[in-house]
Phi, psi and omega in degrees: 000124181286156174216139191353126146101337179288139172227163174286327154331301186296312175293302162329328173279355185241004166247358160286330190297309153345277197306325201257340155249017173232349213117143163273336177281016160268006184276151172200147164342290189302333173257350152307306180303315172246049152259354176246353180038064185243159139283140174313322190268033167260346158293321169316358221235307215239323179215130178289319182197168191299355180272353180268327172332293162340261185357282187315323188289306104030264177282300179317328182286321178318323200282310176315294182309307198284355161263353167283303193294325181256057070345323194268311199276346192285177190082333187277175163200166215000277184271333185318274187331297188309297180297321169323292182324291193267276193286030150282335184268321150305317144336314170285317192306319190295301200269010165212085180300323171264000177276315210275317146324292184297330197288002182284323148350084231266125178248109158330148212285298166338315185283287198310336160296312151335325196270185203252016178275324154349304184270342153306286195307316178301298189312307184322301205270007186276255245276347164274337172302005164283335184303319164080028174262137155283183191261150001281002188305322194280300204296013187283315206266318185284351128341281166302322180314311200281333205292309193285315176323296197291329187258000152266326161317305202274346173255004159267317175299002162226023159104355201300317208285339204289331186306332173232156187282034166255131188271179202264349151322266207322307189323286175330275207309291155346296196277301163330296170307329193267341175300307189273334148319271269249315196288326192286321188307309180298313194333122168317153215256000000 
């Protein structure tokens, strides 16, 4: 007997919730069923097993993110957009640290295709066409882009910036001006 109120929707929405005050590598079957004071295998009725969990949990942070950001970028160009992007993209990462993990999640190529990291990869080069890069350069730059996100997010988000009294807003705000230097430098001539 399936029971009242569980959907595959809904436990995905309770296991982002999850993810994001214990970890994703804490989501499981099992802390799902006793955040819900279920048994597991009444959850099996609604998901086969934690990698579809994952998964879902996964698309869902992809999309919650690619719909913040491009909220954030419409209307901009060139560094207006660039800062919008990241920081929207920082920002989620701050306020949903295990959502942010899952989006992260290695998706078989299908899924990912599928998926809203698609529109991501899309916003990236919308904001790089202010810049004015050919190819092979934009897929160059969205790279860097995603490399430098990602890597000042996990490293402020595990404490690295805290050692010295320059704060990590300026650190930011910096790494932003040199993103769009570096982005203005590359432009076809």
């Amino acid at each position: 007997m399936v029971r009242a109120g569980l959907s595959p929707e809904r436990l995905t929405r309770a296991g982002a919730e999850l993810a994001d005050e214990a970890g994703f590598d804490q989501v499981t079957l099992s802390a799902l069923a006793r955040h819900f004071d279920v048994k597991v295998a009444s959850l099996y009725s609604h998901l086969k097993n934690s990698h579809e969990l994952k998964t879902r949990i996964a698309l869902f942070a992809l999309e919650e993110l690619a719909d913040r950001v491009a909220h954030a970028v419409a209307g901009r160009a060139g560094k207006d957009a660039l800062t919008a992007f990241a920081n929207a993209y920082r920002d989620y990462a701050r306020a949903h640290p295990g959502r942010y993990d899952a989006a992260r999640f290695r998706l078989d190529p299908q899924t990912a295709a599928a998926s809203a990291g698609v529109r991501h990869a899309q916003m990236a080069r919308a904001i790089l066409r202010g810049y004015d890069l050919a190819e092979p350069d934009q897929t160059h730059a969205v790279r860097m882009l995603g490399s430098v996100f990602h890597g000042y997010v996990s490293l402020e988000a595990a404490g690295g910036f805290s050692h010295t009294d320059v704060a990590s807003q300026d650190s930011w705000a910096w790494t932003l001006d040199s993103l769009d230097a570096a982005l203005r430098r590359r432009a076809t001539p």
